[in-house]
N, C-alpha and C positions, 0 to 999 in steps of 0.2 A: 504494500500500500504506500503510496506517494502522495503526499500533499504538501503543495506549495499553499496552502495560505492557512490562515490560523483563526477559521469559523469551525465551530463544531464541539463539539466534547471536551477536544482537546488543546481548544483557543488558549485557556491559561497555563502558559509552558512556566516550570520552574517556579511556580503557587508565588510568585511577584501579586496575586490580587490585582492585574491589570491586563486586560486581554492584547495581546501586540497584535497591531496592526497586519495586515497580509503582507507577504514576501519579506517579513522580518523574522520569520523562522520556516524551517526547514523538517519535515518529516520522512523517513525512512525506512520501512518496518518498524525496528522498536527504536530507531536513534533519533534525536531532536537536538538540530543545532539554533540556534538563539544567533541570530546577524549583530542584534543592537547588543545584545549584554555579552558576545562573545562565550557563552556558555551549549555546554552539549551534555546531552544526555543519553545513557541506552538502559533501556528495559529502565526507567527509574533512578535510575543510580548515575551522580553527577562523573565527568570525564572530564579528567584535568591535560588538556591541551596548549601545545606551545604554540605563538602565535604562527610559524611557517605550517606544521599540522590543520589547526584553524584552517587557515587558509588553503590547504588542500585538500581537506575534507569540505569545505564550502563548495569547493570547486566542484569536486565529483557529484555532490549533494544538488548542484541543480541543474543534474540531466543523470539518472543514476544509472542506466545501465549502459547508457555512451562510455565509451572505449574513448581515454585521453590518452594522445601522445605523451612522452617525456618531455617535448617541446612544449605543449599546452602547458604542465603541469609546472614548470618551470616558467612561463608568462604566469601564470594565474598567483603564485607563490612567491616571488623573488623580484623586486626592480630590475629593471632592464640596464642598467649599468653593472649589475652584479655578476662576477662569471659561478659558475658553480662547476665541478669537478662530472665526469661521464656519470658515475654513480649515485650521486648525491640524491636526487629523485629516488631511486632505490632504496637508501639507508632511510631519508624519509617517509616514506611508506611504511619499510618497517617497524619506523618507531609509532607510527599514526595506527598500524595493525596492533602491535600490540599493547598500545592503551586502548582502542576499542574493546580489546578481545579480555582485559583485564576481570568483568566482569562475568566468566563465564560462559558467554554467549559465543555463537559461533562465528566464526571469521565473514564478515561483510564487503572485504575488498578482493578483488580475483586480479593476478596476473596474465594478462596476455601476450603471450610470448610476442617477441618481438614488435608488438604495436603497442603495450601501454598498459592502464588498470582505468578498471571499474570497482562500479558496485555491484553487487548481487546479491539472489535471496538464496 
């Protein structure tokens, strides 16, 4: 289940007692990202992310099952004056998988060889 906007049930992300506006959070199965308060959550349980994480999880999070380049994932996460290393996107992931997966729950991001990552159920 996917939903971009924040009417329904589950308009009050992270019990703030104010409903956020549409396209200010993010739904994914059980994960919820928060735009404005930079917060994320799965199944309930808060997930402490770094801001380049953040921002590649936002990324994936608004087109989930689109297959991003290395090159996408690196515009969407990093200024364009910054160089980063071939792998760096990789280690990144890594570390964005396994604070998702902290929780229990099962792994949400799929590698595709050679063209990039997604989301998946």
């Amino acid at each position: 289940m996917i939903n971009n906007n924040a009417s329904g049930p589950n308009s009050d992300y992270f019990s703030q007692g104010s409903v956020i506006p549409p396209r200010e959070a993010l739904t994914f199965l059980d994960l919820e990202l928060n735009i404005t308060s930079h917060r994320v959550r799965r199944n309930g349980h808060p997930i402490h992310l770094t801001p380049t994480a953040f921002r590649l999880l936002h990324h994936l999070m608004k087109d989930p099952f689109r297959v991003y380049s290395r090159p996408e994932l690196k515009n969407a996460a990093w200024p364009d004056n910054v160089h980063i290393g071939p792998r760096t996107i990789d280690v990144h992931i890594g570390h964005l998988r396994a604070a998702l997966n902290r929780v229990g729950e099962p792994g949400l991001i799929r590698t595709v060889r050679s063209l990039g990552y997604a989301l998946f159920e």
